[in-house]
NUVOMAR-705523 format. One record per residue (C-alpha): x, y, z; residue in one letter. Coordinates in steps of 0.05 Angstrom, whole numbers, padded with zeros to 5 digits, always signed. Layout:
NUVOMAR-705523
XYZA...
end
This chain:
NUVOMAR-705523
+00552+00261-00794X+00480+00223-00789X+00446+00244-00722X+00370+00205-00712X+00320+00231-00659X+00270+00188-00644X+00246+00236-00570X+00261+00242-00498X+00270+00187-00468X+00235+00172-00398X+00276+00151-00331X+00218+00164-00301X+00179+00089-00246X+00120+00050-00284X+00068+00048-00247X+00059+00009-00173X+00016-00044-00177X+00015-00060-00107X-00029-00014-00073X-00085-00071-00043X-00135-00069+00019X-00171-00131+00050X-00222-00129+00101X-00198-00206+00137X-00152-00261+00148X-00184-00308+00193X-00137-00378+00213X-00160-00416+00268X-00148-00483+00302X-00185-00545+00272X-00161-00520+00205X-00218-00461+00200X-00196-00407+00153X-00223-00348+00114X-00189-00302+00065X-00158-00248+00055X-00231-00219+00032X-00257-00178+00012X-00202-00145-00031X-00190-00084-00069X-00141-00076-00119X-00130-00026-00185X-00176-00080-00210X-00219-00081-00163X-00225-00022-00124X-00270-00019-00076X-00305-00091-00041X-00359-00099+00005X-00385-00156+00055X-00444-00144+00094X-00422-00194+00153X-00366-00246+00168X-00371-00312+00204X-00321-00357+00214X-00316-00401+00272X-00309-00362+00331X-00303-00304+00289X-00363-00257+00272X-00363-00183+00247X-00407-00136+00211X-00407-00089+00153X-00332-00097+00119X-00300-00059+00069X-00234-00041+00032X-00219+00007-00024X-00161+00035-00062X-00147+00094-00104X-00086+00115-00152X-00073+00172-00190X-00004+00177-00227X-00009+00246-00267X+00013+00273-00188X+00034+00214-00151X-00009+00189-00112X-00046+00125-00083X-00079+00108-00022X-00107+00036+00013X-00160+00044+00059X-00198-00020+00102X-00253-00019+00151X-00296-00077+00195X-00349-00061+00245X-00386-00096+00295X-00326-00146+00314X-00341-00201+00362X-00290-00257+00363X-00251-00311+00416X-00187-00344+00409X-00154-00389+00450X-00226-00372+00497X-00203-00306+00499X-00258-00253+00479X-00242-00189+00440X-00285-00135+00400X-00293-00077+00364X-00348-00028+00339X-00291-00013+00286X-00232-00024+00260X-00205+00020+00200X-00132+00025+00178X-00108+00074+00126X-00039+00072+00075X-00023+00134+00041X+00035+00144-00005X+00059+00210-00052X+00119+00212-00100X+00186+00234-00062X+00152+00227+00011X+00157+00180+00062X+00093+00133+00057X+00056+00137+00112X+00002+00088+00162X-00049+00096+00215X-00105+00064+00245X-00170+00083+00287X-00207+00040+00340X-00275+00055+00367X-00303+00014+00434X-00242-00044+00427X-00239-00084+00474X-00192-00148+00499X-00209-00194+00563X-00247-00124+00578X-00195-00081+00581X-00212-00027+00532X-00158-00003+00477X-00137+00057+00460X-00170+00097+00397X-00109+00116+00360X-00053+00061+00376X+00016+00084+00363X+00044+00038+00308X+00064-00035+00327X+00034-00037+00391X+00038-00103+00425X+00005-00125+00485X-00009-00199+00513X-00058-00229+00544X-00078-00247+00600X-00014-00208+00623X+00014-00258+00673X+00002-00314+00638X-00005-00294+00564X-00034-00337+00515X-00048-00285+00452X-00017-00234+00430X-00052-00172+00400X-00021-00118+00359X-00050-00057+00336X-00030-00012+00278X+00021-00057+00256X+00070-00033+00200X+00104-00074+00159X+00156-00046+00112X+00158-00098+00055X+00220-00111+00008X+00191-00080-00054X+00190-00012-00018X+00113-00015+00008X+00081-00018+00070X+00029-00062+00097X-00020-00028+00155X-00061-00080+00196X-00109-00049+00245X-00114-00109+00288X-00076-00172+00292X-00090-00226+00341X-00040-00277+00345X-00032-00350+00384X+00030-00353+00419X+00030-00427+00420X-00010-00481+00358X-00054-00445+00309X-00090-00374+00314X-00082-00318+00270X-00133-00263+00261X-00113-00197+00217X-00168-00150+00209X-00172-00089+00166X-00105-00092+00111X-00078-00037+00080X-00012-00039+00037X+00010+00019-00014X+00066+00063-00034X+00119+00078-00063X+00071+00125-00112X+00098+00136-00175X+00094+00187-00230X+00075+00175-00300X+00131+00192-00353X+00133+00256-00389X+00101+00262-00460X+00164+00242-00507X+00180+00300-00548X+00159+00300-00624X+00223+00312-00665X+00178+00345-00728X+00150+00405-00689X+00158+00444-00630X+00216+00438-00571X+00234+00369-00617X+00240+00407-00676X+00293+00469-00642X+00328+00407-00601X+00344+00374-00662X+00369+00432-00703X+00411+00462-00650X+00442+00392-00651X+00455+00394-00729X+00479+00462-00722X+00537+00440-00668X+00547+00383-00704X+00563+00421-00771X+00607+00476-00740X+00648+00418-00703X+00654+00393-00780X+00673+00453-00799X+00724+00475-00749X+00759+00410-00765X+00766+00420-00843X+00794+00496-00829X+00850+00458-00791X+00863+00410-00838X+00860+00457-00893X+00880+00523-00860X
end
């Protein structure tokens, strides 16, 4: 009998490559548009913009930044915009900031949140930590946007997607996302395979030979015995 060890093999994820934050997505009518920027990636992993204007859009200091560590299973997604002052659909709404947050560990649920300070819509002011996928429309009786605050978005490839703010037309064009987050799941690198000429490879494969020879030999004693 011929037995070849080449190591242990791994069952172990490769590494996520999705974990991304953006600072805005800007559509509006008249075919105005801006982004996603700035972006960070495992590329890129941290981007800055001092300001944003876009149309009726306009915002201060922006920023996004990821991290990933697989030796313990971890990543994180992190995006931030201050000084918001925008109108949509002549609706006014602002922020001093906007941050929303992904984190993610090996064998845990991944998880979202997002903080507000001094938001404000048609002047009613918003609460700091918004439960996730809060909706509200406005004006209420006769609603023309509708705003959503820490929403989560559970994606097909097992991520999820954290915007901060999201102002959305409910009729023609308008769509204004600010402060993206997506990560998870976090994976693990795989184990060290195991070197067959030394060490736990070496004992693995002789205790194989070994119960390979005395199955050998306890079938020659019967056909001999």
């Amino acid at each position: 009998m011929t037995t070849l060890l080449m190591g242990m093999v791994s069952t172990s994820h490769a590494r996520s490559d999705g974990v991304n934050a953006y600072g805005a997505s800007i559509s509006l009518p008249l075919g105005i548009g801006f982004g996603p920027a700035p972006v960070a990636d495992l590329g890129n992993p941290t981007a800055t913009l001092a300001s944003i204007t876009v149309g009726t859009v306009s915002t201060g200091a922006v920023s996004a930044e990821v991290e990933q560590n697989t030796t313990v299973g971890t990543e994180a997604a992190r995006a931030s915009v201050d000084g918001l002052s925008a109108t949509l659909l002549g609706i006014g709404f602002s922020a001093g900031t906007i941050q929303s947050e992904c984190t993610a560990t090996t064998g845990l649920p991944t998880t979202g949140s997002t903080l507000l300070a001094n938001a404000q819509v048609l002047g009613t002011t918003l609460t700091n930590n918004p439960a996730p996928n809060t909706t509200l429309l406005f004006p209420p009786l006769l609603p023309l946007i509708e705003v959503r605050l820490n929403e989560q978005i559970s994606n097909p490839d097992g991520s999820l997607t954290v915007h901060g703010m999201r102002v959305r037309a409910l009729a023609g064009v308008g769509d204004v996302i600010l402060s993206s987050s997506t990560c998870g799941p976090a994976t693990l690198d795989p184990p060290n395979p195991v070197p067959l000429a030394s060490g736990a490879g070496l004992y693995l494969a002789l205790g194989l030979a070994a119960a390979g020879g005395g199955t050998l030999l306890m079938r020659r004693r019967r056909q001999f015995g």
